[in-house]
N, C-alpha and C positions, 0 to 999 in steps of 0.2 A: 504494500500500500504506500503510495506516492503523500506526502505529509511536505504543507507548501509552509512556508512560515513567512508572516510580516515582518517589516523593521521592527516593531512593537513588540515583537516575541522571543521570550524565552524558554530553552530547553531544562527541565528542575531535573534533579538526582534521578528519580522515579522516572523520567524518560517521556513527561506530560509537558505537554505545551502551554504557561500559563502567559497572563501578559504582561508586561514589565508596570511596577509602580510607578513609573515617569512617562511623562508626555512626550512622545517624538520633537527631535529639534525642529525650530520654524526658521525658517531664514526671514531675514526682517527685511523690510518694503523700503524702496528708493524713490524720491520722486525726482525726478533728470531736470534744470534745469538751465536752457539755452540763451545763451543773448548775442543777437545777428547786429554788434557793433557797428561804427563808422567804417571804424580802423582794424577791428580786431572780432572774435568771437570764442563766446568762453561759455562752456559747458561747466556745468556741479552737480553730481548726486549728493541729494541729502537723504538720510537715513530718518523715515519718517517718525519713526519713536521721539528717538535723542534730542534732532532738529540739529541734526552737527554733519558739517560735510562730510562728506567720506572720500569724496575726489574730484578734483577738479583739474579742468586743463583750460590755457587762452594762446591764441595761434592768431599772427597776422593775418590779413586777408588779401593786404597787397594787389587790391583789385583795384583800386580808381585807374579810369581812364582820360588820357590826357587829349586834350581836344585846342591845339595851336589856333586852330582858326576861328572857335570861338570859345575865351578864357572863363565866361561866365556860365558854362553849361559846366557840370559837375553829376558826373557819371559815374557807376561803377559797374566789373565785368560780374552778372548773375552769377555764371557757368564758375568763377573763382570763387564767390561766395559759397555757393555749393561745396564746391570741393574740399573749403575750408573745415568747414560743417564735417564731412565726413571724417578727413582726419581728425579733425579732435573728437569724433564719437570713437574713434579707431584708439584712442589714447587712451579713453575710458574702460576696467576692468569689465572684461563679459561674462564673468559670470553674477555679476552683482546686475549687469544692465540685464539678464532676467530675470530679474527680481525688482522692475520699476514699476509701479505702479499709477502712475502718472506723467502726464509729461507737459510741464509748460514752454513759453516761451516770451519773448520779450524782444524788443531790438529800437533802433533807431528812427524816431519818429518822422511826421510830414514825408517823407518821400515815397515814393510812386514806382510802382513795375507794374509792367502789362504780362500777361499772359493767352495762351490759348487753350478755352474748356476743352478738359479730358485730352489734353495732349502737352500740358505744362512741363516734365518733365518724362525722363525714360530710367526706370525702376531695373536693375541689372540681377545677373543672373544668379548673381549673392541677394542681399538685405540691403540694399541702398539706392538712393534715385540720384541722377543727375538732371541740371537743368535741359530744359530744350524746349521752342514755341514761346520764349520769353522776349522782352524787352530787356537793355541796359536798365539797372537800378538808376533812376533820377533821385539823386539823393535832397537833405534839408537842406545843404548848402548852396542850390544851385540858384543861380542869378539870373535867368531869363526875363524872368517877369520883372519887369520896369516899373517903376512908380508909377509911369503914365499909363501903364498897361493895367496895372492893377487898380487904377482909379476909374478904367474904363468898366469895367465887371460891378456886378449890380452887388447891392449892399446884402449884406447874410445877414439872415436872422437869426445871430448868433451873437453872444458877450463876446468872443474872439473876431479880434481879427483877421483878414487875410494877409497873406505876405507870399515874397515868394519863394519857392520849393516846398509849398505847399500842394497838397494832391492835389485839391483840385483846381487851384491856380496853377498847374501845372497841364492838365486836361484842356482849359481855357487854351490856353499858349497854344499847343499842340491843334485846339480846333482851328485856331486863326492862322498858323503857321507853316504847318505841317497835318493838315487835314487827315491826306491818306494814308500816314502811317497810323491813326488811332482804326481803320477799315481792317487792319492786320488782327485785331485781337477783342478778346469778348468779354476778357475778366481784368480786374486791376486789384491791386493790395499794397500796401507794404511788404517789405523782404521779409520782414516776421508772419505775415499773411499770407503769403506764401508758402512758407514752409510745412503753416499749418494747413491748408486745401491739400497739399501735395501727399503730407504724410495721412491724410486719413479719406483720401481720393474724392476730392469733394471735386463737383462740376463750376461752381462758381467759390465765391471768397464771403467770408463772414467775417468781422468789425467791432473790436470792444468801444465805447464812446471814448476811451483815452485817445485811441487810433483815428478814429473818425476827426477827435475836436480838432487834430493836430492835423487834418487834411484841410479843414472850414468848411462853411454852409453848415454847421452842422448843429442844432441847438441839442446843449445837453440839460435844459430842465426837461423836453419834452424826449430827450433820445430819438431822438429823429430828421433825419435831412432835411435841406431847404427844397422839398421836392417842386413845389409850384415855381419858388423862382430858379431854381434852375431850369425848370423846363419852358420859364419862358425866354429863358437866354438860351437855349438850344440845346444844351448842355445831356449828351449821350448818358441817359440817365441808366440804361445797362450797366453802367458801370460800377455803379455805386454798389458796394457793398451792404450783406443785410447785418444788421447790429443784432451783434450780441451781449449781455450784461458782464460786463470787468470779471473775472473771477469764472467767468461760466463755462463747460467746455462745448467745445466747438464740432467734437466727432473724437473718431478712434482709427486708430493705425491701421491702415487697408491690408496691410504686409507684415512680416516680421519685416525690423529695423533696425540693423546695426545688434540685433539678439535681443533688441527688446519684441517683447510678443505681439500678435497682430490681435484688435483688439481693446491695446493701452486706450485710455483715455487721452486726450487730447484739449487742453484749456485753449481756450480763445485767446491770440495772441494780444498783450499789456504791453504798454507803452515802457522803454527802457528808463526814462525818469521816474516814474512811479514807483518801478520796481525797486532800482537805486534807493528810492527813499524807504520803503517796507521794509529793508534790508536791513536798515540803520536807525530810524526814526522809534525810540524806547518810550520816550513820552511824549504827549500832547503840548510842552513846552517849549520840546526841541526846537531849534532849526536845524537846517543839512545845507551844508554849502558843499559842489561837489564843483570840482575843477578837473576835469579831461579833456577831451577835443574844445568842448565849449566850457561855458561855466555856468551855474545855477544855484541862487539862495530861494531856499524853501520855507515854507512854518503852513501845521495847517490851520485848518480856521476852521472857528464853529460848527457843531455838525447840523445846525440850522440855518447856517449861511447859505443865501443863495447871490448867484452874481448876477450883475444888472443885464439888462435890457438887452443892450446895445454893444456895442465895440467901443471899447475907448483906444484909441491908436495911438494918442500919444503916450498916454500912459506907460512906465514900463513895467508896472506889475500884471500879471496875469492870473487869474483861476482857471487851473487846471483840475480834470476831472480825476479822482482817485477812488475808492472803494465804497460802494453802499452809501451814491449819493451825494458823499463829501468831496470838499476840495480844497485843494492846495493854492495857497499865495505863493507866487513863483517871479522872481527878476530874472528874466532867463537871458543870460548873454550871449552873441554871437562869439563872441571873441574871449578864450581860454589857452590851452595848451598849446591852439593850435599857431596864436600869436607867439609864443616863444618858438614854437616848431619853424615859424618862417620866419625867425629873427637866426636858426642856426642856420637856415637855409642860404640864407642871404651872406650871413659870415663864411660858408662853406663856400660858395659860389666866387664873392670876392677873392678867396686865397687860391682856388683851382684860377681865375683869372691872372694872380701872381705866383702863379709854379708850384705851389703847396694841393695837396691833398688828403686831408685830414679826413676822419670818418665822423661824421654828427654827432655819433655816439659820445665819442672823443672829445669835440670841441663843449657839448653841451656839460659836459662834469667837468672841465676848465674853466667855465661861465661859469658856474654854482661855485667852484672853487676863491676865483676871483672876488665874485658879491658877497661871500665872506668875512673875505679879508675889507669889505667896504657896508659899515655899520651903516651908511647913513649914506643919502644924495638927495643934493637940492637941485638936479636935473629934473623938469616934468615928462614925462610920459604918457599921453592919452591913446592907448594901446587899440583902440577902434577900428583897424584896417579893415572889417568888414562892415562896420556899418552896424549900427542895434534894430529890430523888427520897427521898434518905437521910434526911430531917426534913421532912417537908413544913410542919409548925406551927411554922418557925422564920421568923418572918416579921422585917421592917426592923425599925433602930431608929437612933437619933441618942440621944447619951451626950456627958458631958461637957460639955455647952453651956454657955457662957458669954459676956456682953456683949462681949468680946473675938475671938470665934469667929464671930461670923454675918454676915461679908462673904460676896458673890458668891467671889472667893478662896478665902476657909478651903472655904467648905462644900461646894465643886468640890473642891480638892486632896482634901476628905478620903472621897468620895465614890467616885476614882477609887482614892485607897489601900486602902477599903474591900472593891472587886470586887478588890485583887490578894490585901488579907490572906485575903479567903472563900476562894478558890480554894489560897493556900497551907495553907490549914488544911485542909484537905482530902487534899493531896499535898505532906507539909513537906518541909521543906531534910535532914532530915536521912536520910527518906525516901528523895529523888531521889539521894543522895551514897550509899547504902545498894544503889541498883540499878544505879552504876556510871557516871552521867549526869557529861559534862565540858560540857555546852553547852547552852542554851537557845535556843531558835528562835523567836522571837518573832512572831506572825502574825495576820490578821482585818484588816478593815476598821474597826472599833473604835481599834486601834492604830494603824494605819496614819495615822489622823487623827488622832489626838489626845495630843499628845505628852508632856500631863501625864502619862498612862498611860503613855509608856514609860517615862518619868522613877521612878515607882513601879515599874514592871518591872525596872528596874536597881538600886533598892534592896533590892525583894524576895530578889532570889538572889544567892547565894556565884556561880554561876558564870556564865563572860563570856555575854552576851545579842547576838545577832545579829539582825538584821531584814533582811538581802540575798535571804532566798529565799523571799519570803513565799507563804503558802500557798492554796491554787486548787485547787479541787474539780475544774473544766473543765479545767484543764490538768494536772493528778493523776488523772482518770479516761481521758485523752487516752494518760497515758504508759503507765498498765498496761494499752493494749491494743495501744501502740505494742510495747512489753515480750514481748508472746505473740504477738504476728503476725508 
């Protein structure tokens, strides 16, 4: 007689099969969490018990593409992004990635990809899709839309603004400019909306109101598009994605992926600022100052506030949409890391023009080195080279120069003062003390390196400045689905 036996069991002296006093091991649940950066993209499984990572990876994406003949268009290649994505799920341990239990995602706000239903990408003959029937990512950076251009488009009935490398001042462009290239394709998202149709094989693209505010047209008291006026401006309303609620998921994995099982759940892609901030944001006091590509001071506000009417454009505070209805007071800067990024560029450029060849890397921790050794400069700095959503024609400047003032030193120290005064001018001290704020949360990769910049962080504000819980989109989109599952 054939005698099968479970894990569970065990053989006693007597030769009887009893079952063991302990429970079989469980392996414990991962929620994956993805953020489709500017510049970068970084995966984290959290360990949904604990709420503690368990591993994480962040990989370049080295995608922007460079377009000579016109400087204001700001592109990135899909098909790298993609590729990206897969390596770092390739970095990530497989036997834990089957054991995830959900999967959010998060990425880079206002920008725009087209696709085509049911042929977006092509799915291989492992566990993984690449892109194809895509558009270039139109990222938030891109400059097409003119002030005159965006004054010509009818007024949203939205508290936000329109600006441009917005989605759908971006769509506008495209009808007036480039008509037949929008005939190519049926669906539109963000790179984070994308990813999510793709992995859970949806025919068109679904939209948290974070996603949406950050395209325009889009009112979030009632969650719902400016449908009337855009359809009286012409405006290919196919496009528009359908909303889903912040936190909600969106579908389930059409495929195994990467070893996770087909299936998973799939959260509605959240806006990478929001996420940043859930990541970090401990009390209702907080603010979060996060400095990387760009910069942004946050606090939120009452969970009964609602924001006005209308658009205030000069303004430079904004209410952004965050979880269950609340929102965020937001100074969101154009101009962050990405202002020092083109300040080494510019020094690299210069010395390749005088026979030198230094590496960025190189030159940029000689500059922090340098502002060190320089406590103090009374060079000014109005770091603005892009322009703020709220001024767009307020471009750089340097003031006060003097033969005393133009070391490597002065003009780093005053360069990094400069991105903290924009940003407080923006959202002043007396401001944040006005909405109840006891603490600053210091965060981004920007800071995290560069420590002249905290140094100025700590001058900037009356109150104490922390950097212990810096902020992550991947593991902030990770928690709020940790949070609802």
């Amino acid at each position: 007689m054939e005698c099968v036996i479970g894990d569970s069991d065990v053989i006693t002296a007597a030769g009887c099969v009893s079952k063991c006093a302990w429970p079989p091991v469980t392996m414990p649940a991962y929620i994956l969490g993805i953020d489709l950066g500017t510049t970068s993209i970084k995966v984290a499984l959290l360990e949904k018990t604990s709420r503690t990572v368990a591993a994480s990876h962040i990989l370049p994406t080295t995608s922007e593409i460079l377009d000579d003949s016109n400087i204001k268009a700001k592109e990135q290649h899909t098909g790298r992004i993609i590729d990206t994505l897969n390596r770092c799920m390739n970095l990530l341990p497989r036997n834990t990635l089957k054991h995830v239990s959900s999967i959010g995602l998060s990425g880079q706000m206002h920008g725009l990809l087209f696709w085509k239903s049911q042929s977006g990408c092509s799915w291989s003959s492992g566990d993984f899709f690449t892109a194809q029937d895509t558009s270039q990512l139109i990222t938030w950076q891109d400059g097409r839309c003119s002030s005159h251009f965006l004054s010509s488009l009818p007024k949203p009935n939205s508290h936000l603004s329109i600006a441009t490398g917005f989605g759908c001042a971006t769509i506008f462009w495209y009808m007036k400019f480039r008509p037949q290239f929008l005939e190519d394709f049926a669906v539109a998202g963000t790179i984070q909306d994308y990813v999510v149709s793709m992995l859970c094989g949806l025919d068109g693209c679904v939209m948290t109101p974070q996603n949406a505010a950050s395209w325009g047209f889009f009112n979030t008291s009632s969650n719902q598009w400016n449908i009337d006026i855009l359809k009286g401006a012409g405006f290919p309303l196919h496009l528009l994605p359908k909303c889903v609620s912040s936190g909600g998921v969106a579908g389930h994995t059409c495929s195994e992926w990467h070893g996770i099982p087909a299936g998973t759940p799939v959260g509605a892609a959240l806006g990478d600022f929001q996420c940043s901030v859930y990541s970090c944001m401990s009390a209702r006091t907080d603010a979060v100052l996060n400095i990387s590509t760009s910069s942004q001071l946050t606090y939120a506000m009452p969970a009964d506030f609602r924001p006005p009417d209308s658009p205030q454009p000069t303004s430079p505070i904004s209410y952004f949409p965050y979880f269950e209805d609340t929102y965020l007071a937001v100074a969101a800067s154009l101009n962050g890391g990405n202002v020092l990024a083109t300040f080494v560029e510019m020094l690299a450029a210069w010395m390749r023009d005088l026979g030198a060849d230094p590496s960025e890397s190189c030159l940029y921790q000689k500059l922090i080195h340098c502002a060190l050794n320089q406590a103090t400069s009374d060079l000014q700095v109005s770091p603005t080279i892009l322009g703020e959503r709220h001024n767009p024609l307020c471009l750089g400047q340097v003031t006060n120069i003097s033969p005393s003032n133009l070391s490597l030193g002065n003009v780093t120290r005053a360069l990094c003062r400069g991105i903290l005064k924009n940003i407080f001018t923006m959202m002043s001290a007396d401001h944040l003390q006005h909405a109840g704020v006891t603490k600053i949360v210091g965060s981004g990769s920007a800071i995290a390196r560069n420590e002249i910049l905290r140094q100025e962080v700590e001058k900037a504000f009356s109150q104490p400045v922390i950097y212990g819980q810096n902020a992550d989109s991947a593991v902030g989109v990770a928690m709020v689905f940790c949070d609802r599952s």
